[in-house]
Backbone as a ProteinNet text record, in pm:
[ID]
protein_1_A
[PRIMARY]
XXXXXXXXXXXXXXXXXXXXXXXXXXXXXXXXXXXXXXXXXXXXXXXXXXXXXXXXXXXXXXXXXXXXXXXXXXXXXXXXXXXXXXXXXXXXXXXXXXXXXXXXXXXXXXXXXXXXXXXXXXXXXXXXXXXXXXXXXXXXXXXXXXXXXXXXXXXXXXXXXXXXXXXXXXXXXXXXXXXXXXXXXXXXXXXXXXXXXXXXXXXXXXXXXXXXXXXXXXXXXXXXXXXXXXXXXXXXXXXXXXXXXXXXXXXXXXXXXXXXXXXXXXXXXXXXXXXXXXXXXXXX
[TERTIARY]
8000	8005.9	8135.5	8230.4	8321.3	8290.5	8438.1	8391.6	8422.9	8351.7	8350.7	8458.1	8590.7	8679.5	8667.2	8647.9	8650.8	8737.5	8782.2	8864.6	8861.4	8940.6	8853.3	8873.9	8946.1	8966.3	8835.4	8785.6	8613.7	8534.9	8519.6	8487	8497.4	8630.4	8719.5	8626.5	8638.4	8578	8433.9	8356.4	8210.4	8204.2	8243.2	8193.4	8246.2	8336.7	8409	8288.1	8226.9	8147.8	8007.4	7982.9	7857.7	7846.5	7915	8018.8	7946.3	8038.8	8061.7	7922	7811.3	7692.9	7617	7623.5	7502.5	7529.1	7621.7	7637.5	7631.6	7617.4	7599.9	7480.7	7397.5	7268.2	7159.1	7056.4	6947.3	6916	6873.3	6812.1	6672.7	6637.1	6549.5	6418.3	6365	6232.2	6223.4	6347.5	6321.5	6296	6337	6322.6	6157.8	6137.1	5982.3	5895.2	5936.4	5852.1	5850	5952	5949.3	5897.9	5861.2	5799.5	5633.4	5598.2	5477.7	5465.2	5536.7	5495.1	5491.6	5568.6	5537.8	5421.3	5347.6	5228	5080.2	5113	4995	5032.2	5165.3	5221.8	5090.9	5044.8	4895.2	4979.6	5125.1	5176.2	5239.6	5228.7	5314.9	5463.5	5482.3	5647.3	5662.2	5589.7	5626.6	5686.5	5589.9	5588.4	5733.3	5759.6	5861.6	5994	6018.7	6100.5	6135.4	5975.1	6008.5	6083	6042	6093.5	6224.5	6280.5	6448.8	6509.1	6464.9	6502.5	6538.6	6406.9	6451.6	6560.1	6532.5	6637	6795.5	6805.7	6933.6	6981.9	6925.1	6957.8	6947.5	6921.3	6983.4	7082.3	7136.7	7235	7350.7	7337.3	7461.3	7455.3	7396.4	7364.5	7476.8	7453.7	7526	7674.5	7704.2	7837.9	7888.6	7878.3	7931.5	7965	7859.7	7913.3	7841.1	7819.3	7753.7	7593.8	7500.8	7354.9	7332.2	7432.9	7461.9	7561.4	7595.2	7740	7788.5	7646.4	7710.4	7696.3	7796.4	7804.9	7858.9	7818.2	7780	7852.4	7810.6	7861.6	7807.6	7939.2	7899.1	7876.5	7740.2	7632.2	7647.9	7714.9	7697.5	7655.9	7556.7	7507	7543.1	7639.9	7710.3	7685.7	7583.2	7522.5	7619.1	7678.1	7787.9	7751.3	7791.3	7694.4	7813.3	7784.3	7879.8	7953.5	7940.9	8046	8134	8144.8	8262.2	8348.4	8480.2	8593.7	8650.3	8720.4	8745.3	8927.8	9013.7	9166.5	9213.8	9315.8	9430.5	9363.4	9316	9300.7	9177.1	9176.7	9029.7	8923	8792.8	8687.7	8683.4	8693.3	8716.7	8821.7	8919	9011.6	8992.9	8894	8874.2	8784.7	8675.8	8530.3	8636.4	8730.6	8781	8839.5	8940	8977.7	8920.4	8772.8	8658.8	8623.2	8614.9	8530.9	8661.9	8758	8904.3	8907.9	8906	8924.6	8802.7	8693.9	8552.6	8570.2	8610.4	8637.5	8740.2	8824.4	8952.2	8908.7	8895.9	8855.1	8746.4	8639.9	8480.4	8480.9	8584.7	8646.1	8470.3	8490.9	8364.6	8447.4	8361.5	8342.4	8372.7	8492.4	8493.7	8391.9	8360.4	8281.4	8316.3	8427.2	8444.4	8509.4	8513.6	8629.7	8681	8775.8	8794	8824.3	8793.9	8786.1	8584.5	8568.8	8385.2	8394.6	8517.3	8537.9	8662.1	8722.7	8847.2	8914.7	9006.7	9025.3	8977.2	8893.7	8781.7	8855.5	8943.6	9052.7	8926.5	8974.9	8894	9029	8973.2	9003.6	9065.7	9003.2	8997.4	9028.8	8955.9	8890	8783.1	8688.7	8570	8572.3	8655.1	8688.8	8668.2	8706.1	8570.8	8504	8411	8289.3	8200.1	8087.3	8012.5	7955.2	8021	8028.3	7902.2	7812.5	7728	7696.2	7790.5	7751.3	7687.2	7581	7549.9	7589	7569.7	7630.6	7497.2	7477.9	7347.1	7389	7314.6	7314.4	7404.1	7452.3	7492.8	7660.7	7696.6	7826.8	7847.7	7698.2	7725.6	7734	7774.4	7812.8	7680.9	7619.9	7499.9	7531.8	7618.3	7619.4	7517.6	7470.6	7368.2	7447.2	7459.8	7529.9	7414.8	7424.5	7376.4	7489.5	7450.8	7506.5	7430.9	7443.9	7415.4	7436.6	7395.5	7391.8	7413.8	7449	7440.7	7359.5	7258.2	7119.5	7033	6986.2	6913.1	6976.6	7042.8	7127.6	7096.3	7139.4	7127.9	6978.8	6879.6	6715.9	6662.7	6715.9	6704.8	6684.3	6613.4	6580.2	6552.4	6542.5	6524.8	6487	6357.3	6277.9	6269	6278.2	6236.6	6099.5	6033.3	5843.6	5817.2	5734	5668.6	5562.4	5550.5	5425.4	5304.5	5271.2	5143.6	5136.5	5227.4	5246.6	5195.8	5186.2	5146	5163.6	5065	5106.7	5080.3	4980.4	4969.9	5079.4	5168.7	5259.2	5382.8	5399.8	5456.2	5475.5	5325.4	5285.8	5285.9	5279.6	5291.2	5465.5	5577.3	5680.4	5740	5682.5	5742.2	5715.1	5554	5478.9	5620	5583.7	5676.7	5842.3	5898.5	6010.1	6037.6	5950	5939.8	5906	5816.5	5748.7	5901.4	5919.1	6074.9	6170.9	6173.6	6289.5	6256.3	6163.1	6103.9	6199.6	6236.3	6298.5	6450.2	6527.1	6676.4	6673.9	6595.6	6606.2	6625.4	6614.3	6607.1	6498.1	6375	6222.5	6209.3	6149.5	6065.7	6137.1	6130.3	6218.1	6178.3	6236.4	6217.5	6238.5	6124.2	6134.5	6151.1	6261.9	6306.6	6255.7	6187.3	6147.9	6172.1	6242.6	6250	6130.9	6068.7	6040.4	6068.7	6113.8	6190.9	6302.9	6348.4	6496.3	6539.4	6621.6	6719.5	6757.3	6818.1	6851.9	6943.5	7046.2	7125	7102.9	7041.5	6983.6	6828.6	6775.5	6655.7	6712	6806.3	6840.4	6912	6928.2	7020.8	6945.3	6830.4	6659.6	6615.4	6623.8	6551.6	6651.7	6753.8	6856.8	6848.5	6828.8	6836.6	6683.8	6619	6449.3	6439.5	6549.8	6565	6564.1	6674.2	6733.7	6616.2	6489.1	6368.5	6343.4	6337.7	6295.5	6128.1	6122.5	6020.2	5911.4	5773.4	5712.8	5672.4	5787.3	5793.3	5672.6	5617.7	5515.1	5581.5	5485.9	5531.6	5415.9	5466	5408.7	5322.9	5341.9	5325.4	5181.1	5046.1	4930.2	4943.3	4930.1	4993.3	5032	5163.3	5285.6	5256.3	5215.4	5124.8	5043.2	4957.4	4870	4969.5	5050.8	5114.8	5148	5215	5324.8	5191.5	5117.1	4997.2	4949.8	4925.9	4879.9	4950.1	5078.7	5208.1	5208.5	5226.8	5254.1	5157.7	5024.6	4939.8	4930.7	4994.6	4964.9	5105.4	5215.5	5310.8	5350.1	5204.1	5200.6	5093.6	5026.7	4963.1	5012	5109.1	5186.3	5205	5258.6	5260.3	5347.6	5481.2	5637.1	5631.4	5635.3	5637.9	5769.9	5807.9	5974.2	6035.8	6139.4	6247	6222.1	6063.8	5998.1	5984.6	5941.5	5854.6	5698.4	5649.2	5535.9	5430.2	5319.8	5293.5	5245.2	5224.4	5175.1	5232.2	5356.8	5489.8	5605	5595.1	5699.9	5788.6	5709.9	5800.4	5775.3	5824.2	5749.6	5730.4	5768.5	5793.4	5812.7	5763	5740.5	5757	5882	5939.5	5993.8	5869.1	5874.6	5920.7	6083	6076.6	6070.8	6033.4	6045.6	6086.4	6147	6236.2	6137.1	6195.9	6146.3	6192.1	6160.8	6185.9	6116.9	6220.7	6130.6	6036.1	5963.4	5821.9	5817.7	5876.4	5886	5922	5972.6	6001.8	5958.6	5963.4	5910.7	6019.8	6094.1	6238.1	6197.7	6189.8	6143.4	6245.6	6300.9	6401.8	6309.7	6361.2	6349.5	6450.6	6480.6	6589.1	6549.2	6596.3	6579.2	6636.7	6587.1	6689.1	6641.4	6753.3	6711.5	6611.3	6493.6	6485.2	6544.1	6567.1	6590.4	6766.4	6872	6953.5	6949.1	6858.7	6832.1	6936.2	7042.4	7137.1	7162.7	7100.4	7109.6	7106.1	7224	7258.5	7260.1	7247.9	7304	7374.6	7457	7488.9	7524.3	7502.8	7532.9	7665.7	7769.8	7918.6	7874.1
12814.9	12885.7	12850.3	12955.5	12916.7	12894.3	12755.9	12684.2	12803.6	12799.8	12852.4	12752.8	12842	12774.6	12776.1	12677.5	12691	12583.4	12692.6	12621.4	12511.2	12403.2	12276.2	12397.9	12423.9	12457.6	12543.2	12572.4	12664.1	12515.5	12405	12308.2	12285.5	12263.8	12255	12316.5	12439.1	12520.4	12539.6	12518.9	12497.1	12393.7	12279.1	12116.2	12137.9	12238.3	12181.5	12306.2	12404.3	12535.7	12448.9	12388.1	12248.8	12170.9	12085.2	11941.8	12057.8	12146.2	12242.1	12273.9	12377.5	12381.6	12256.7	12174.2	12116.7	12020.2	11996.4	11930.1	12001	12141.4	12219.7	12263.9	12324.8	12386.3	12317.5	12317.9	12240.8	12282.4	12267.9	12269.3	12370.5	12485.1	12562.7	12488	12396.5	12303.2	12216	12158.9	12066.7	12129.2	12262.2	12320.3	12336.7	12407.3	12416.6	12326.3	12216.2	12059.1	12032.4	12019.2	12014.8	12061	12206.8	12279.6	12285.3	12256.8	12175.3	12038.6	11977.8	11796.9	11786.5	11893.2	11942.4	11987.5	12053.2	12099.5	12013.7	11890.4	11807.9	11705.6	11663	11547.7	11524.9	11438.4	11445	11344.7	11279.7	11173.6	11273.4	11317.9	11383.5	11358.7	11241.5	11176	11231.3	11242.7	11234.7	11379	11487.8	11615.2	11655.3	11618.8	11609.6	11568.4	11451.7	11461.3	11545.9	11581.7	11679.2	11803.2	11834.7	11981.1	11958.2	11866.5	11840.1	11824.8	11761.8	11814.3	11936.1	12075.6	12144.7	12244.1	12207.2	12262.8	12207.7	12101.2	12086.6	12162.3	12167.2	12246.6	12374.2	12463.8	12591.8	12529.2	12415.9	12416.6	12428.7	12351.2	12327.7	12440	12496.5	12651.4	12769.8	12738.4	12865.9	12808	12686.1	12660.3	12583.5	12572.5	12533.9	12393.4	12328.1	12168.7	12089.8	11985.8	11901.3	11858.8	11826.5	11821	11683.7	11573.3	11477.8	11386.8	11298.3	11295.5	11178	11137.8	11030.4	11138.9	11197.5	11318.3	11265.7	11119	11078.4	11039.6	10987.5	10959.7	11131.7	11198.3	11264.2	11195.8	11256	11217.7	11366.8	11331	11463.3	11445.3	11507.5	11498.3	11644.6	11600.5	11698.9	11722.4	11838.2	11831.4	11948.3	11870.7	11966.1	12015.8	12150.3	12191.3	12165.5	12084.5	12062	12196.1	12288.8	12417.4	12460.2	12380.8	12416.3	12317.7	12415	12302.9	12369.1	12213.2	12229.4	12262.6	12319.5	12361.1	12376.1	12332.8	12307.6	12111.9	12083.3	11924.9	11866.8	11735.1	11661.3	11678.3	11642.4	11689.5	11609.2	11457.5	11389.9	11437.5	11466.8	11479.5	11628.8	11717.7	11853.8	11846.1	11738.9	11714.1	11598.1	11546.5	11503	11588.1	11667.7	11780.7	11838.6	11859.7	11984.2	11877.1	11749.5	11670	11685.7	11678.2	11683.4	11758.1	11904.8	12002.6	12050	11980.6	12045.9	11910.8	11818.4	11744	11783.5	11827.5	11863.8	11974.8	12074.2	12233.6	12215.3	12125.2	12172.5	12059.4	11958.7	11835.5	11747.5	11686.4	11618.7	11479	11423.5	11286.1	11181.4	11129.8	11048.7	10927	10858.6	10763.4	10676.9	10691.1	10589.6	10515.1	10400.1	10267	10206.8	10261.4	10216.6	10078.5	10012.4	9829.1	9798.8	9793.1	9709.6	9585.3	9478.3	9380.6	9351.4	9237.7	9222.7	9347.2	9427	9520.3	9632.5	9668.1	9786.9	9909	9964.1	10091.8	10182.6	10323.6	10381.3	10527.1	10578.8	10654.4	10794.3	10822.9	10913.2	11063.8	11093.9	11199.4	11177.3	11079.7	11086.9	11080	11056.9	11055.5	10885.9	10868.5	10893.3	10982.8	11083.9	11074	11010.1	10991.3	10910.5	11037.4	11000.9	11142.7	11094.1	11148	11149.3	11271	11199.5	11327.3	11316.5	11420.4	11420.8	11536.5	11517.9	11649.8	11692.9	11821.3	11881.6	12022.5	12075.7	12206.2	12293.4	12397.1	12517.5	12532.7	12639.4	12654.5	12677.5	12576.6	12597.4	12484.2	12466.6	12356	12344.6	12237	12264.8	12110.4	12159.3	12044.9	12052	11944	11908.8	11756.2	11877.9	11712.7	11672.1	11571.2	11474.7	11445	11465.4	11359.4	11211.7	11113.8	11016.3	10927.3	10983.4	10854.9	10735.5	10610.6	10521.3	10430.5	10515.8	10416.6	10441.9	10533.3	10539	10498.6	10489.3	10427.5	10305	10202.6	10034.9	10052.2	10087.4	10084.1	10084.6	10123.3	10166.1	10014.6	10038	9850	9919.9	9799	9790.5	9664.4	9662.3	9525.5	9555	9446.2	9405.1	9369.7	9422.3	9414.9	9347.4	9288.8	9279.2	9369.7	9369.4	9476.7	9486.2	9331.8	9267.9	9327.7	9370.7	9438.7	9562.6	9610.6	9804.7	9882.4	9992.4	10121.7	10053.2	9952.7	9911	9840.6	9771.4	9702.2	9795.4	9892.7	10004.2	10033.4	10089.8	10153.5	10045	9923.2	9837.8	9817.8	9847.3	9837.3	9913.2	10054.4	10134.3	10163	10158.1	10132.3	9993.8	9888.7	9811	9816.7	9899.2	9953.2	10053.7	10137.5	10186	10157.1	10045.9	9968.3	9891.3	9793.1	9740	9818.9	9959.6	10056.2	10083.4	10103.6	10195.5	10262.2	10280.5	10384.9	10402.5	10277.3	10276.8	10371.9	10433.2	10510.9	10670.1	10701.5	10807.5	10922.7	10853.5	10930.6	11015.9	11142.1	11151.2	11078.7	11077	11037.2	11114.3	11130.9	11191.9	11063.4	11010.5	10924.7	10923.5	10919.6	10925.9	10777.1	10784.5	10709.8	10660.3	10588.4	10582.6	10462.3	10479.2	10375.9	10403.9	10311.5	10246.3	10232.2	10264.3	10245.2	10108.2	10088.7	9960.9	9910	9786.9	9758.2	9832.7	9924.1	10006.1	10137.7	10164.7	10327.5	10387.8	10280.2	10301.5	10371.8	10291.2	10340.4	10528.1	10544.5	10687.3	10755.9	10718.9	10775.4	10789.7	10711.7	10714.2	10826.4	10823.1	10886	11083.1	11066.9	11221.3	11287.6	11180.6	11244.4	11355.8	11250.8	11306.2	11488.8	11491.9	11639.6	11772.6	11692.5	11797.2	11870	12027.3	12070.1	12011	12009.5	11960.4	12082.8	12013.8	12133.4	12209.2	12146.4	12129.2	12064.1	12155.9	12065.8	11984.3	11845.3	11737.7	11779.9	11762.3	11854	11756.3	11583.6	11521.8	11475.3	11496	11444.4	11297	11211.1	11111.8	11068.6	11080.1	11122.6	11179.1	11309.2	11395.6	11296.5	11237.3	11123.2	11018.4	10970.9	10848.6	10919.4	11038.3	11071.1	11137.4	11180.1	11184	11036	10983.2	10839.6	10778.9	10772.8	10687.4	10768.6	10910.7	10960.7	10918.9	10959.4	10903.4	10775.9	10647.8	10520.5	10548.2	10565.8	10585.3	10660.2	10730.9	10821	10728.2	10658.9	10574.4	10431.8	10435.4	10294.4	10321.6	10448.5	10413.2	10432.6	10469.1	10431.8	10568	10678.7	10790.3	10857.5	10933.3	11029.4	10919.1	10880.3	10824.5	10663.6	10653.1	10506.9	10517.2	10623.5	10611.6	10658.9	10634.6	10650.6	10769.5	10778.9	10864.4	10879.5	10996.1	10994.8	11109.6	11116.9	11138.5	11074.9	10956.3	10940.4	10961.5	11013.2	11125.3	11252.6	11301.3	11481	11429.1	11383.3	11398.8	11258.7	11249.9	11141.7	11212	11225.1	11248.1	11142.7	11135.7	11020.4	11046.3	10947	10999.6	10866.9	10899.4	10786.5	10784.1	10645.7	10705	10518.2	10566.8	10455	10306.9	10217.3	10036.7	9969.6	9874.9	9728.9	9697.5	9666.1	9604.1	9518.9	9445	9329.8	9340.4	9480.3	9500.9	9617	9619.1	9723.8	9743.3	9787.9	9853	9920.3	9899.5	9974	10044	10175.4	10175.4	10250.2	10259.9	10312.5	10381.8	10510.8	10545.1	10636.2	10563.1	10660.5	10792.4	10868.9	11024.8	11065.3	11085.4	11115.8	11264.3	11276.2	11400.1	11487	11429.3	11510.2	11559.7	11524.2	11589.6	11592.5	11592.9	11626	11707.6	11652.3	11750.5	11769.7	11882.4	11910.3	11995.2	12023.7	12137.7	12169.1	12290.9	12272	12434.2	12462.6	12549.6	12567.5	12670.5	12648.5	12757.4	12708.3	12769.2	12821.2
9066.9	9195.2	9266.6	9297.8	9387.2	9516.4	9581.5	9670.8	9798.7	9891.7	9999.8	10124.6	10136	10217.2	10374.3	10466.8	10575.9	10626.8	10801.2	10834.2	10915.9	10945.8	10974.4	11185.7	11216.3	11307.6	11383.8	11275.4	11341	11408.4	11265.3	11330.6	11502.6	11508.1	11650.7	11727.5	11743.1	11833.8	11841.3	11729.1	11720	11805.1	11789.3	11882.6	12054.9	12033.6	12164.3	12267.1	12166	12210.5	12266.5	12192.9	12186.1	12307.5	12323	12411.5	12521.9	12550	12678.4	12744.8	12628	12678.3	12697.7	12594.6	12613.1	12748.6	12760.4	12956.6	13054.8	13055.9	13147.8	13150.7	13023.2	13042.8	12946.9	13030.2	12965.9	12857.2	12715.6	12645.2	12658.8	12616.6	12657.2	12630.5	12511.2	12494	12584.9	12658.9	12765.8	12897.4	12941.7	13057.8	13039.1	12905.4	12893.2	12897.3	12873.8	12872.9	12968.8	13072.9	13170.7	13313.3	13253	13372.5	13364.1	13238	13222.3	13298.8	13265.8	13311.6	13457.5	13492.4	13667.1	13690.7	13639.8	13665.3	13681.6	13546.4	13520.1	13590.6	13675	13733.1	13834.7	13847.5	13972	14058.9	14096	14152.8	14248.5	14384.2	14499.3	14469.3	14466.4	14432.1	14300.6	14218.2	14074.5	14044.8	14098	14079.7	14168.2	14319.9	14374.6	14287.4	14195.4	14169.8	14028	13956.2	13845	13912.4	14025.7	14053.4	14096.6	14179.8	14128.2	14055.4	13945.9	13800.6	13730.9	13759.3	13735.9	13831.6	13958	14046.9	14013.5	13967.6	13932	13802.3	13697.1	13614.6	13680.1	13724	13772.4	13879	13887.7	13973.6	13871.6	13844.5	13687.8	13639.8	13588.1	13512.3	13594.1	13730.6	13821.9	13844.1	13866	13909.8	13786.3	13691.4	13612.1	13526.3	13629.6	13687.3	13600.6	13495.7	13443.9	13520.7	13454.4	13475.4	13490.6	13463.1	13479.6	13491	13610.5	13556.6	13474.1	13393.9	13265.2	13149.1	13111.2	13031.8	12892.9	12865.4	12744.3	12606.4	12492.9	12395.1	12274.1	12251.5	12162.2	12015.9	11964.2	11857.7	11778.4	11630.7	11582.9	11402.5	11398.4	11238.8	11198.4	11043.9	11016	10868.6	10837.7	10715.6	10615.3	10532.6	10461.2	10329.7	10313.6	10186.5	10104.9	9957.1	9919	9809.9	9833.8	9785.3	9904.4	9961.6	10149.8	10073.5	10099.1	10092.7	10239.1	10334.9	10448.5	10418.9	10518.7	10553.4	10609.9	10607	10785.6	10830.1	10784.3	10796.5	10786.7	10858.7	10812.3	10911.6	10887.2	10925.3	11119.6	11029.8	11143.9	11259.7	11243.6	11322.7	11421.9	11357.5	11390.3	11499.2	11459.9	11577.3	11680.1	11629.1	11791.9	11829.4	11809	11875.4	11984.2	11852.4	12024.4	12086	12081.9	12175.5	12285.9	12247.8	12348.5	12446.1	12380.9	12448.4	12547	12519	12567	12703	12713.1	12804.6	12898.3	12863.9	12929.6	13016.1	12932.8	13021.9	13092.6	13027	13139.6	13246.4	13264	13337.6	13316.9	13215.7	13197.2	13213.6	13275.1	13274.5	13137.3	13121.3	13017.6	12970	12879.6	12918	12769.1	12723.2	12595.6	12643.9	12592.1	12577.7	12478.7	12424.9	12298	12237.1	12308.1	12256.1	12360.4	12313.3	12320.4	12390	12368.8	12449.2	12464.5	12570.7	12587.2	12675	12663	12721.1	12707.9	12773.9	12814.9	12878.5	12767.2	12834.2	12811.4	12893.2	12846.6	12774	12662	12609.5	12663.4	12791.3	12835.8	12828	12700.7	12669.7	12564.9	12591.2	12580.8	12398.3	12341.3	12183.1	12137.5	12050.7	11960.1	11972.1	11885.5	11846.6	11727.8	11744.9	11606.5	11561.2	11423	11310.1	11202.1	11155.7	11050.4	10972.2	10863.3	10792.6	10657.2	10577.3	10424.5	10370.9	10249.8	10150.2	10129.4	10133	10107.7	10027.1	9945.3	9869.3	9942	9894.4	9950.7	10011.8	10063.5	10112.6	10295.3	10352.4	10517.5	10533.5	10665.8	10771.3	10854.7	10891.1	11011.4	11107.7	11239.2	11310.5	11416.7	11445.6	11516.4	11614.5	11762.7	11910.2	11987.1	11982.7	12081.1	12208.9	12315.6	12406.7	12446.9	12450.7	12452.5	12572.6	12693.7	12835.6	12797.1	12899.7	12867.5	12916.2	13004.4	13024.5	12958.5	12914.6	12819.4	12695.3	12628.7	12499.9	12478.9	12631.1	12650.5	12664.4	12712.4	12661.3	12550.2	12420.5	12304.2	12235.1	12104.2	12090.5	11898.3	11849.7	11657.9	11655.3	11578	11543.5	11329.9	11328.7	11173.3	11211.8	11185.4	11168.8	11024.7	10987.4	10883.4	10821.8	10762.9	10688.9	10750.5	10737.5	10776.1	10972.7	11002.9	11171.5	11165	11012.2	11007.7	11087.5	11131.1	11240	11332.4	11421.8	11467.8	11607.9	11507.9	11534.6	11576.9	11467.5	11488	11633.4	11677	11820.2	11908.4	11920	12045.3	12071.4	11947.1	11992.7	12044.8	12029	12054.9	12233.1	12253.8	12393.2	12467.9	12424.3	12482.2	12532.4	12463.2	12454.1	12568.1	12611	12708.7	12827.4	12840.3	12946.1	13005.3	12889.8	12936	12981.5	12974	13010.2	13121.1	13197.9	13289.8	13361.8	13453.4	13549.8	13480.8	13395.8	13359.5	13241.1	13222.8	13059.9	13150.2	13277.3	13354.1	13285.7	13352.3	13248.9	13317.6	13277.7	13155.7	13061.4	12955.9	12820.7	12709.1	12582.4	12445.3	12393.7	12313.3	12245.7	12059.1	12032.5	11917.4	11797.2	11705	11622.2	11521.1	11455.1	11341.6	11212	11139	11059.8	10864.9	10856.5	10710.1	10753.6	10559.6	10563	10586.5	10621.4	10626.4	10795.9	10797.6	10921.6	10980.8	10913.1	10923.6	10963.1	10881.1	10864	10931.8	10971.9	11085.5	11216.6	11299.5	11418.4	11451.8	11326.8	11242.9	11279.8	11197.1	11204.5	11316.1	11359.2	11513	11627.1	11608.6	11684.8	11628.3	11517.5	11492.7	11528.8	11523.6	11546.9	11652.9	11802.5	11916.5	11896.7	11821.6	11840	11770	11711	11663.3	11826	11861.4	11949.9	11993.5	12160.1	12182	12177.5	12092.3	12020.3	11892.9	11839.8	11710.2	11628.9	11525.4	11469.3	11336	11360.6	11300.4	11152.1	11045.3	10929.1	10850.7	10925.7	10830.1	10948	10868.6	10971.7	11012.2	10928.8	10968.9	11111.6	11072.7	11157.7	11318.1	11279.2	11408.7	11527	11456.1	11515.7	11587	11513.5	11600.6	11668.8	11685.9	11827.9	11936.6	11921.3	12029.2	12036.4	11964.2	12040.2	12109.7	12060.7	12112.4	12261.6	12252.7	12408.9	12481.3	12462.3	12550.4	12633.6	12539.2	12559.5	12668.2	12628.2	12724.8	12839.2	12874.5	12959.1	13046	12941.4	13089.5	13134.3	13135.5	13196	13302.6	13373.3	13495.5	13574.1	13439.4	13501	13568.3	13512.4	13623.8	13616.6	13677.5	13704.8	13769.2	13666.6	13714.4	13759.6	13771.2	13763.4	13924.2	13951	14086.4	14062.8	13971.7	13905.3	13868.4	13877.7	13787.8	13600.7	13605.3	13461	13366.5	13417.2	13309.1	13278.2	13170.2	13152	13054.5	12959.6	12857.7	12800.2	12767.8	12745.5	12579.6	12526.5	12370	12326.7	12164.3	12120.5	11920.9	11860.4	11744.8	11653.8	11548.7	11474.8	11311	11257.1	11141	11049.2	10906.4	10781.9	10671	10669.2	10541.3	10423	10285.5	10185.9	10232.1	10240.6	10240.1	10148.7	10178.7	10105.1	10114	10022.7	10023.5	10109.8	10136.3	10231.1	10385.1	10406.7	10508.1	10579.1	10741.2	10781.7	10933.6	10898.4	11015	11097.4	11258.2	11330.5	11437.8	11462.8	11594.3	11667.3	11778.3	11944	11965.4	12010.7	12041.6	12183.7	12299.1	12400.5	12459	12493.4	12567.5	12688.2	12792.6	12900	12936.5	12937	12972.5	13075.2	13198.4	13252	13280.3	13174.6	13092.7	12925.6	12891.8	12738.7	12722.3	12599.1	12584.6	12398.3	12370.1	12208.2	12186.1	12067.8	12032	11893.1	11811.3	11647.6	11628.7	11529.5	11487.7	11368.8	11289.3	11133.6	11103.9	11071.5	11043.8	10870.3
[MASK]
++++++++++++++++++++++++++++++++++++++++++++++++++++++++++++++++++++++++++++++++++++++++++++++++++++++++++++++++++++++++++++++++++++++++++++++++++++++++++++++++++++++++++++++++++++++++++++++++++++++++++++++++++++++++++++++++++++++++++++++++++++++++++++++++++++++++++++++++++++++++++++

């Protein structure tokens, strides 16, 4: 089969098309999750601040203006079919580009630093992005952005469990994880899951779970069960909108698994703000 040529420059403009919406307009499963969790909110405060939530997104929506103004670490899983050969340059260099340009024009808020310690410059245009990509069948591109806050990010937690901890253990870390976050994760929350895999490759897991639309049926029964149990238990803690309490503190609870060691049982947490949930995908 001949390779299907694309140019890295669509890239460019796909991410920077991405970057742009997803900081400006909500996510249509989260507006919908959202205008539910307003309804069943039984907390006066709670329901009060769901409905500023959604009033801000039609604010952002009409003037143009970001939905938040920690407008985040772009998160992009980039599933490449391996009959694409890319042209005009490299892959990497194409997704910083749009992260560039989608900063520049929509005047987003930078938020990288390109040294972690010591001198804490900041980049300022929001570049870096953290690129993940696999080779999968076929001759398309399917990127899938995350924006990534940084309070909900620093809430985010990974335990090495033992076996002998099972689902069990599973579900009290994940409950705990949220309890410890309360109001700094900016809840509701989407709680992203990961279990197996490696010390490495759990948190991956847990981070892409996020971007399953909320609603989505989870195929695996199993599976299904923990994320209704898990929500429930985390819906009755207490924390509430934004941790002025109540009995929403996350709309969603998306759990994925991958094979491990016998010996081991990898657990991540990955938090997302609901009330800028920002995810996007498109297939080039």
């Amino acid at each position: 089969m001949p390779l299907r040529e694309l140019p890295v420059q669509a890239i460019s403009d796909a991410v920077e098309r991405l970057c742009r919406d997803a900081s400006v307009h909500a996510a249509p499963d989260v507006q919908i999750a959202l205008r539910a969790a307003c309804e069943r909110e039984e907390s006066p405060i709670g329901r009060e601040v769901l409905g500023q939530m959604l009033r801000n997104f039609d604010v952002a929506a009409q003037t143009g203006m970001p939905m938040c103004q920690d407008t985040g670490t772009v998160v992009i899983f980039a599933d490449i079919g391996q009959d694409v050969h890319f042209t005009g340059g490299d892959l990497h260099t194409a997704v910083n580009d749009g992260v560039r340009q989608a900063w520049a024009v929509g005047r987003l808020r930078p938020s990288i630093v390109s040294r972690p310690i010591g001198q804490r410059q900041n980049s300022g245009d929001n570049t870096p992005a953290v690129l993940h990509i696999d080779l999968v069948p076929g001759d398309q591109v399917h990127l899938t952005l995350l924006t990534k806050g940084g309070g909900a990010e620093n809430m985010s937690r990974m335990c090495m469990l033992t076996p002998g901890d099972g689902l069990a253990g599973v579900m009290d870390f994940i409950v705990e994880t949220v309890d410890i976050a309360g109001p700094n994760a900016c809840p509701p929350v989407i709680i992203g899951v990961g279990v197996g895999g490696t010390f490495d490759s759990v948190a991956t897991l847990a981070k892409r779970a996020i971007a399953r639309p909320i609603g989505t049926p989870q195929l695996d029964p199993e599976l299904a069960a923990l994320e209704t149990d898990v929500l429930e238990r985390v819906n009755r803690l207490g924390v509430g909108p934004h941790g002025f309490g109540g009995r929403v503190t996350a709309l969603a609870v998306h759990v994925a698994i991958a094979p491990t060691h016998i010996a081991s049982l990898p657990v991540a947490v990955n938090l997302q703000c609901g009330p800028a949930a920002r995810s996007r995908s498109v297939v080039l």
